[in-house]
LOLOSE-792138 format. One record per residue: residue number from 1; residue in one letter; chain; z, y, x of N, C-alpha, C, O in turn. Coordinates in nm, 2 decimals. Atoms other than C-alpha are relative to their C-alpha. Layout:
BEGIN
  kemi  milo  pagu    n_zz    n_yy    n_xx   ca_zz   ca_yy   ca_xx    c_zz    c_yy    c_xx    o_zz    o_yy    o_xx
   NUM     A     A       Z       Y       X       Z       Y       X       Z       Y       X       Z       Y       X
...
//
This chain:
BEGIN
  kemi  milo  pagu    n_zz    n_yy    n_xx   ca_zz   ca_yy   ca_xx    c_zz    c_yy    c_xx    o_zz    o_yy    o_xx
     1     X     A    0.14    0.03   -0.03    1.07    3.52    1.31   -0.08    0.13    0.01   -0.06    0.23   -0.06
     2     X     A    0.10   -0.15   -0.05    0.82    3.79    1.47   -0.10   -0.04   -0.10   -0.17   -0.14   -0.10
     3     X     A    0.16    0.01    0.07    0.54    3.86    1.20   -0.11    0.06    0.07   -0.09    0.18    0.11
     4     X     A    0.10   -0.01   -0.04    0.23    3.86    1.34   -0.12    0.07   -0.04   -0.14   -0.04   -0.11
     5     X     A    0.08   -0.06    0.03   -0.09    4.07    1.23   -0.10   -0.13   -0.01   -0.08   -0.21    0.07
     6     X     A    0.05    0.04    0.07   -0.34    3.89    1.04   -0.15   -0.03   -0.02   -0.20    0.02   -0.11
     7     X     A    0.18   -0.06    0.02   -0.74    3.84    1.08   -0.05    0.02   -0.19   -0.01   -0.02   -0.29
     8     X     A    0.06   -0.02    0.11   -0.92    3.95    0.82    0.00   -0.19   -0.13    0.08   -0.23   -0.21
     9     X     A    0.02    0.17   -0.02   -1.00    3.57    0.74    0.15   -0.05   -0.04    0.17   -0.07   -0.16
    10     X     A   -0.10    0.04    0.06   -0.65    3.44    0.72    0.08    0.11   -0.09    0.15    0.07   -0.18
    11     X     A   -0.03   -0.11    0.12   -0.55    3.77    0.53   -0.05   -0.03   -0.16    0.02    0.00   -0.26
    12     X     A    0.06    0.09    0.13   -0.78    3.61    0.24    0.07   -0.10   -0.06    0.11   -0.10   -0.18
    13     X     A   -0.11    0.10    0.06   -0.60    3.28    0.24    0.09    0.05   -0.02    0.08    0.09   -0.14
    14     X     A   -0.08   -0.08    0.03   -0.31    3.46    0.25    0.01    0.04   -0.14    0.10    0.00   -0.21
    15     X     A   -0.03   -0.09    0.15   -0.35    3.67   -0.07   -0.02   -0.12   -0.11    0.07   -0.14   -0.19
    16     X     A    0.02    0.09    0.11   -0.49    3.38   -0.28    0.14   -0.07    0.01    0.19   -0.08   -0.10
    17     X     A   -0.10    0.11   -0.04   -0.18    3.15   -0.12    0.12    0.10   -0.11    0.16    0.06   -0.22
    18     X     A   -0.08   -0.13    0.10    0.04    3.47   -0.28   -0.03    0.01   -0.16    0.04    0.05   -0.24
    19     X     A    0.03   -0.03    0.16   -0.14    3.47   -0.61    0.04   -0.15   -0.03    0.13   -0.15   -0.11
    20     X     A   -0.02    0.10    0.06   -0.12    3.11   -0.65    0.15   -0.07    0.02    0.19   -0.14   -0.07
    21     X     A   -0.11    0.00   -0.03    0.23    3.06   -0.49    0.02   -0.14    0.03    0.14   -0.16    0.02
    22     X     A    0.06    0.14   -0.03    0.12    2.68   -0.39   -0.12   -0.04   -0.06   -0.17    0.01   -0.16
    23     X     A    0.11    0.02    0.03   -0.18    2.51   -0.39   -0.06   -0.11    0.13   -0.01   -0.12    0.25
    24     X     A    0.10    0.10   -0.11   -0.45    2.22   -0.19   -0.09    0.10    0.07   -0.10    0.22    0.05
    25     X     A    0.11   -0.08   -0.02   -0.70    2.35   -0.03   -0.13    0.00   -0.07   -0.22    0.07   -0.02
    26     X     A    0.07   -0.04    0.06   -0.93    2.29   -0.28    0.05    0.11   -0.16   -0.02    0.10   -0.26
    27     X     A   -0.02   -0.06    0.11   -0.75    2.54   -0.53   -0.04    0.10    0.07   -0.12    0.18    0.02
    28     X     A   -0.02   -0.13   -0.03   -0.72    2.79   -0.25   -0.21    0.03    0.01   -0.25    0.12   -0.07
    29     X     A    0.16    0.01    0.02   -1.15    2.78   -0.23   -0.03    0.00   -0.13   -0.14    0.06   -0.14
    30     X     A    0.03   -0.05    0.14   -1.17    2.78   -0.60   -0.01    0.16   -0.03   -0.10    0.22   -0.08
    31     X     A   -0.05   -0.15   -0.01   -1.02    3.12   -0.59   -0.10    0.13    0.06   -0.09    0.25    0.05
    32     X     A    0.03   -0.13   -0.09   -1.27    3.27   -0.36   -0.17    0.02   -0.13   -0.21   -0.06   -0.22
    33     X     A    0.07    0.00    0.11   -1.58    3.42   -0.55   -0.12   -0.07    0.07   -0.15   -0.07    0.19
    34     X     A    0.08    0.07   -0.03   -1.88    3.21   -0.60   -0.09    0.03    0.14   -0.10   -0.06    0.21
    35     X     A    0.09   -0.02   -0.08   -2.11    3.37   -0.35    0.12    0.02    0.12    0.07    0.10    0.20
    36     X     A   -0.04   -0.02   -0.14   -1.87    3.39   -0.06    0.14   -0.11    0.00    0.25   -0.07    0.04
    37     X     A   -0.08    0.11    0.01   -1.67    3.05   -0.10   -0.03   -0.06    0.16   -0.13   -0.13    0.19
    38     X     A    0.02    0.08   -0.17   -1.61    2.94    0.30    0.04   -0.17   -0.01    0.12   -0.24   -0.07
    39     X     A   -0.01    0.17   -0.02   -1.63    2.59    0.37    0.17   -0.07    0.01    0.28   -0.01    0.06
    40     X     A   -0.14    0.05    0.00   -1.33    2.33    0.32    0.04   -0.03    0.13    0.17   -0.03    0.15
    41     X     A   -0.03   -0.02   -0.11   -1.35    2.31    0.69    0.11    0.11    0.09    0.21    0.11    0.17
    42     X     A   -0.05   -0.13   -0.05   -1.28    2.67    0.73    0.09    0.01   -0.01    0.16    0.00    0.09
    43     X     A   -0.13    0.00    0.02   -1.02    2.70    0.53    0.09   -0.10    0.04    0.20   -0.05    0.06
    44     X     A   -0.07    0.10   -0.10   -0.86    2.40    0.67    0.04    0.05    0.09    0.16    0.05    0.11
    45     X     A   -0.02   -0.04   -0.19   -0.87    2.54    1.00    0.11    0.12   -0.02    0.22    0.12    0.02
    46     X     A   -0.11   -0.10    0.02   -0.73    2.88    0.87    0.16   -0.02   -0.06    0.25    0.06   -0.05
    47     X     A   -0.15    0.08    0.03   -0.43    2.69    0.72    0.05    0.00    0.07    0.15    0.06    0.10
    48     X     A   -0.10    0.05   -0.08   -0.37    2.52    0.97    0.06    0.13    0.11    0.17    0.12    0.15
    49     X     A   -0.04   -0.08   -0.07   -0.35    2.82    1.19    0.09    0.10   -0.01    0.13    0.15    0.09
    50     X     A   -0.05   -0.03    0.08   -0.16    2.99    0.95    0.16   -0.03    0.00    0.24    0.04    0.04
    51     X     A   -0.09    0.11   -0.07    0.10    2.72    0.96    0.07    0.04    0.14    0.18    0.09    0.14
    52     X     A   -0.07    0.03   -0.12    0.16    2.71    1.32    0.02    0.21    0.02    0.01    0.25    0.13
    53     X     A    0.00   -0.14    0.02    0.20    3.11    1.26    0.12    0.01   -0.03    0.20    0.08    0.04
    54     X     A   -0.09    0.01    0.09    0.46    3.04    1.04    0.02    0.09   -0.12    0.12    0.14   -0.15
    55     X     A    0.04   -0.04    0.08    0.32    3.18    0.78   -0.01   -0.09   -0.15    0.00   -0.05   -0.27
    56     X     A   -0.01    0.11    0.14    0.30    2.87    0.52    0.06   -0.09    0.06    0.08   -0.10    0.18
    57     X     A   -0.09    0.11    0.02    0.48    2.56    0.46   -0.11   -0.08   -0.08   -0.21   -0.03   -0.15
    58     X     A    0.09    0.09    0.12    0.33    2.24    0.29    0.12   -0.13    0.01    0.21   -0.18    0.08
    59     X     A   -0.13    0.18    0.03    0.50    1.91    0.13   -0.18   -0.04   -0.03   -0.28    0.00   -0.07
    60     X     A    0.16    0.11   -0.02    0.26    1.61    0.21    0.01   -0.09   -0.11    0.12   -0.14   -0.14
    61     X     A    0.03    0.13    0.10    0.13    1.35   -0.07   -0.07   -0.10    0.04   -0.18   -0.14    0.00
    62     X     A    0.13    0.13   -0.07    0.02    1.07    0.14   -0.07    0.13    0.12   -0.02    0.21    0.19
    63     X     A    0.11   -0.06   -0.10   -0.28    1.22    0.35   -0.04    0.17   -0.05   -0.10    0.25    0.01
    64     X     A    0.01   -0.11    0.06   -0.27    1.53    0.11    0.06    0.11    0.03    0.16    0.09    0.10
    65     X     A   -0.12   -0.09   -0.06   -0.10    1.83    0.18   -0.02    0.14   -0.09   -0.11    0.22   -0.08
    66     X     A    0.00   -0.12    0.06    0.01    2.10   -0.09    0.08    0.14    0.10    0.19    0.14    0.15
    67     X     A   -0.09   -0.14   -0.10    0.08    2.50    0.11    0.08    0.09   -0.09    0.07    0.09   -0.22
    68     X     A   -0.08   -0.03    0.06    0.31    2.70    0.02    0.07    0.12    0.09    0.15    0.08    0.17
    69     X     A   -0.03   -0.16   -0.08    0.37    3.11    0.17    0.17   -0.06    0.04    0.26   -0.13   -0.01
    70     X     A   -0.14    0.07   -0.05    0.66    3.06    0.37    0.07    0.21    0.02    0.19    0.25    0.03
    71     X     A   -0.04   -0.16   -0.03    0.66    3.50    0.42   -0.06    0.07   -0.13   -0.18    0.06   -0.15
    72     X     A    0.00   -0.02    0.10    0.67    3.66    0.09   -0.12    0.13    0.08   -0.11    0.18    0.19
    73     X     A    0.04   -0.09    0.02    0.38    3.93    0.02    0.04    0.14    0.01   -0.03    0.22    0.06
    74     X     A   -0.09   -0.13   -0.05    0.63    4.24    0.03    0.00   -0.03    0.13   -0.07    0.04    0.20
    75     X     A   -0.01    0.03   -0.17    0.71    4.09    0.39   -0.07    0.03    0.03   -0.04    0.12    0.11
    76     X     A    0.16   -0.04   -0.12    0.36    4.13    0.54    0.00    0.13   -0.01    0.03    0.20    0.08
    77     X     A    0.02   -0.16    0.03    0.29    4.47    0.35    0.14    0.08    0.02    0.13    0.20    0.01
    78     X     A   -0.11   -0.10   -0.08    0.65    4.60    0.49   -0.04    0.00    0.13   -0.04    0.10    0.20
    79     X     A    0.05    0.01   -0.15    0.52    4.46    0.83   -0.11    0.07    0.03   -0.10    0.14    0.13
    80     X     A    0.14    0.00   -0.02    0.15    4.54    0.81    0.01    0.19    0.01   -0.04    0.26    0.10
    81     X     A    0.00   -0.14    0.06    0.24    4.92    0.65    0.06    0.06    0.18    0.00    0.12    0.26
    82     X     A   -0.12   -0.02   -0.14    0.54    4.96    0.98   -0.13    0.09    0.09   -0.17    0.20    0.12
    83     X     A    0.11   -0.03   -0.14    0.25    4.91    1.22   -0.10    0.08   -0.02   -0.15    0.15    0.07
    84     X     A    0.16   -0.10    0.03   -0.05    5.10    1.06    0.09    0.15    0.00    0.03    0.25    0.04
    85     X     A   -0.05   -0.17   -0.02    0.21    5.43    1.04    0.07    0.02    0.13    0.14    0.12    0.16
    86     X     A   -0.08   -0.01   -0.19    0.33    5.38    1.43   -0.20    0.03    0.03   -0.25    0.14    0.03
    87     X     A    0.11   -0.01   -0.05   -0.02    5.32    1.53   -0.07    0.11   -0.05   -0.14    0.17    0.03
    88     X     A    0.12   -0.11    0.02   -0.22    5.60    1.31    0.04    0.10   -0.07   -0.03    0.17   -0.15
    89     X     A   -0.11   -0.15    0.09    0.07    5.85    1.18    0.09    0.02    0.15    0.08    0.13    0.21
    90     X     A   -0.08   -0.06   -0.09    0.29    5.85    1.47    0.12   -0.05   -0.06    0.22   -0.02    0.00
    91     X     A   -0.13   -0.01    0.07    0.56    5.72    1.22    0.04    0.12   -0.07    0.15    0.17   -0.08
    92     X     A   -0.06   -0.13    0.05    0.55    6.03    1.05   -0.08   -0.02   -0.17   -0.20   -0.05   -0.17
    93     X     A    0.03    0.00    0.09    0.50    6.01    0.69   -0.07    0.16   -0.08   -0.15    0.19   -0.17
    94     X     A    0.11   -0.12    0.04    0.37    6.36    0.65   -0.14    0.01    0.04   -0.22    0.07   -0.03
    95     X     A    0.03   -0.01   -0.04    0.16    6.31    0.90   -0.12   -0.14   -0.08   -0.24   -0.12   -0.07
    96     X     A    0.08    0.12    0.14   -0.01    6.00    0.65   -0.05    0.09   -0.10   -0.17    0.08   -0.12
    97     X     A    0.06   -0.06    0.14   -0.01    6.25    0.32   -0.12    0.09    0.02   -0.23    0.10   -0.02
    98     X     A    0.12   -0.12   -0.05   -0.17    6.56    0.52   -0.13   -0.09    0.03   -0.22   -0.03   -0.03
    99     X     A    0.10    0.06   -0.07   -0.44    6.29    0.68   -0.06    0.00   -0.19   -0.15    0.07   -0.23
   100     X     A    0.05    0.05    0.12   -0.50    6.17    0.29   -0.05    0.12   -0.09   -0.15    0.11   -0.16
   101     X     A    0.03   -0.11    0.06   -0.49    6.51    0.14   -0.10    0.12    0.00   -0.14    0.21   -0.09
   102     X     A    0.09   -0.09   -0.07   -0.73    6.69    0.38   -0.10   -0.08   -0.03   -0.19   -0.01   -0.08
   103     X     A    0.10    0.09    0.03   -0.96    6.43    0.32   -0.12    0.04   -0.12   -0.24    0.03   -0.12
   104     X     A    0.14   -0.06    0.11   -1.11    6.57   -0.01    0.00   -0.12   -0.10   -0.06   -0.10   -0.21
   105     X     A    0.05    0.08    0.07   -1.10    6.24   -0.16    0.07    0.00   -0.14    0.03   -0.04   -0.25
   106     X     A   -0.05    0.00    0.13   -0.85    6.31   -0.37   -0.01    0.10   -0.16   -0.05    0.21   -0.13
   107     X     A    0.01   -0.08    0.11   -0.86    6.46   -0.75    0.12    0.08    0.00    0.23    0.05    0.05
   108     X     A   -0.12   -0.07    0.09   -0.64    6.74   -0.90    0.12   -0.11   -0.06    0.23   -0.12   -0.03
   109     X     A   -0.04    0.09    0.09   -0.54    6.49   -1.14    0.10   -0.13    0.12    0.21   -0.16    0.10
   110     X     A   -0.06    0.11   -0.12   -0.45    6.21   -0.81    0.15    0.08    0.07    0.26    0.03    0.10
   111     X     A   -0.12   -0.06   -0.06   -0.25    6.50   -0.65    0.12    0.06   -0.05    0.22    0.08    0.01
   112     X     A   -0.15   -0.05    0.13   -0.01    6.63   -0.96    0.05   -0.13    0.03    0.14   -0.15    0.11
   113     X     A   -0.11    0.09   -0.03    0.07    6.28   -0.98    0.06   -0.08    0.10    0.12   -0.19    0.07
   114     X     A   -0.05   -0.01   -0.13    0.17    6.26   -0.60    0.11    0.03   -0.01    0.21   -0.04   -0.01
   115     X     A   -0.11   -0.07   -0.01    0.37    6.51   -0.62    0.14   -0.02   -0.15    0.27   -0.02   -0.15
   116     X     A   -0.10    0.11    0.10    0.54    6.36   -0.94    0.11   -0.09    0.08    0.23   -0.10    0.10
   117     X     A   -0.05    0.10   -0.08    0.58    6.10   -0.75    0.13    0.08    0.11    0.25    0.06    0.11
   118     X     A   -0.11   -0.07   -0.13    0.76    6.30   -0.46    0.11    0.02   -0.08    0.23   -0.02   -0.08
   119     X     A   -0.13   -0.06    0.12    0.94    6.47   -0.74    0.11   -0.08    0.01    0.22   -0.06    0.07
   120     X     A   -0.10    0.13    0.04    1.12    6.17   -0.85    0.09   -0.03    0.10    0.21   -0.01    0.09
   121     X     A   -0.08    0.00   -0.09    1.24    6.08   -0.53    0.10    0.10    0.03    0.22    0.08    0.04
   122     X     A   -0.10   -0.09   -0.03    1.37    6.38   -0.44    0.13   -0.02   -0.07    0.25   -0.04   -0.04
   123     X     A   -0.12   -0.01    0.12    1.56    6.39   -0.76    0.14   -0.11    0.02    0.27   -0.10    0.02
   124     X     A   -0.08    0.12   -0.02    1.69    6.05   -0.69    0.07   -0.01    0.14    0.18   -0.06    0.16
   125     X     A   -0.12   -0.04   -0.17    1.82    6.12   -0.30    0.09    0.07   -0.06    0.21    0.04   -0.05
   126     X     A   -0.12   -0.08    0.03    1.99    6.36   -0.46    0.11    0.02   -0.04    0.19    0.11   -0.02
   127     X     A   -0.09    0.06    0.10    2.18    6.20   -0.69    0.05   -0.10    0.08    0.17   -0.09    0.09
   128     X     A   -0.08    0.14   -0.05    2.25    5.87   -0.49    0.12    0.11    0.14    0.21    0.04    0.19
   129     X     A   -0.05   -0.05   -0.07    2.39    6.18   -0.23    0.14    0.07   -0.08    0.22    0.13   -0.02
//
């Protein structure tokens, strides 16, 4: 199955559907915070569209219908990550750290443990080589 990119909007259901791992649609609206709870319509609709995405699954109880992520969370964020480093790296993973590093946003403290981070890896190619 081709994964599809996401609106903002069903990206929401989405993460709740992920945290809760099944659910009605009135759990998944529980979930959202008081001041910005979208109508049972909405989410209805974003289900259903969702659904025909192939993005969830549901088992029916009568007229009821519990959903249930049919594309695990790692899935999207391997898909979603793919496309955001084709589209605004080039596929180049240096070409991601330099963008983040030049930025300024990061601390001393953020960039030691980067390069930690890198560290490790390295270590570990090296060894599984």
């Amino acid at each position: 199955m081709k994964i599809t990119h996401l609106t903002k909007a069903e990206e929401q259901v989405m993460q709740v559907l992920w945290e809760l791992e099944k659910g009605f649609v009135k759990d998944v609206i529980e979930k959202f915070p008081p001041k910005s709870k979208p109508a049972y319509n909405t989410v209805s609709t974003i289900i259903r569209i969702l659904e025909k995405k192939g993005f969830i699954g549901h088992t029916d109880y009568g007229k009821t219908y519990e959903y249930y992520p049919l594309i695990s969370k790692a899935e999207y964020t391997k898909h979603f990550m793919g496309s955001f480093m084709k589209d605004y790296f080039s596929n180049s993973y240096k070409h991601l750290v330099s963008f983040f590093t030049n930025q300024n946003n990061l601390s001393l403290a953020e960039l030691e443990e980067l390069k930690k981070l890198m560290e490790r890896e390295i270590k570990k190619k090296k060894t599984e080589n």
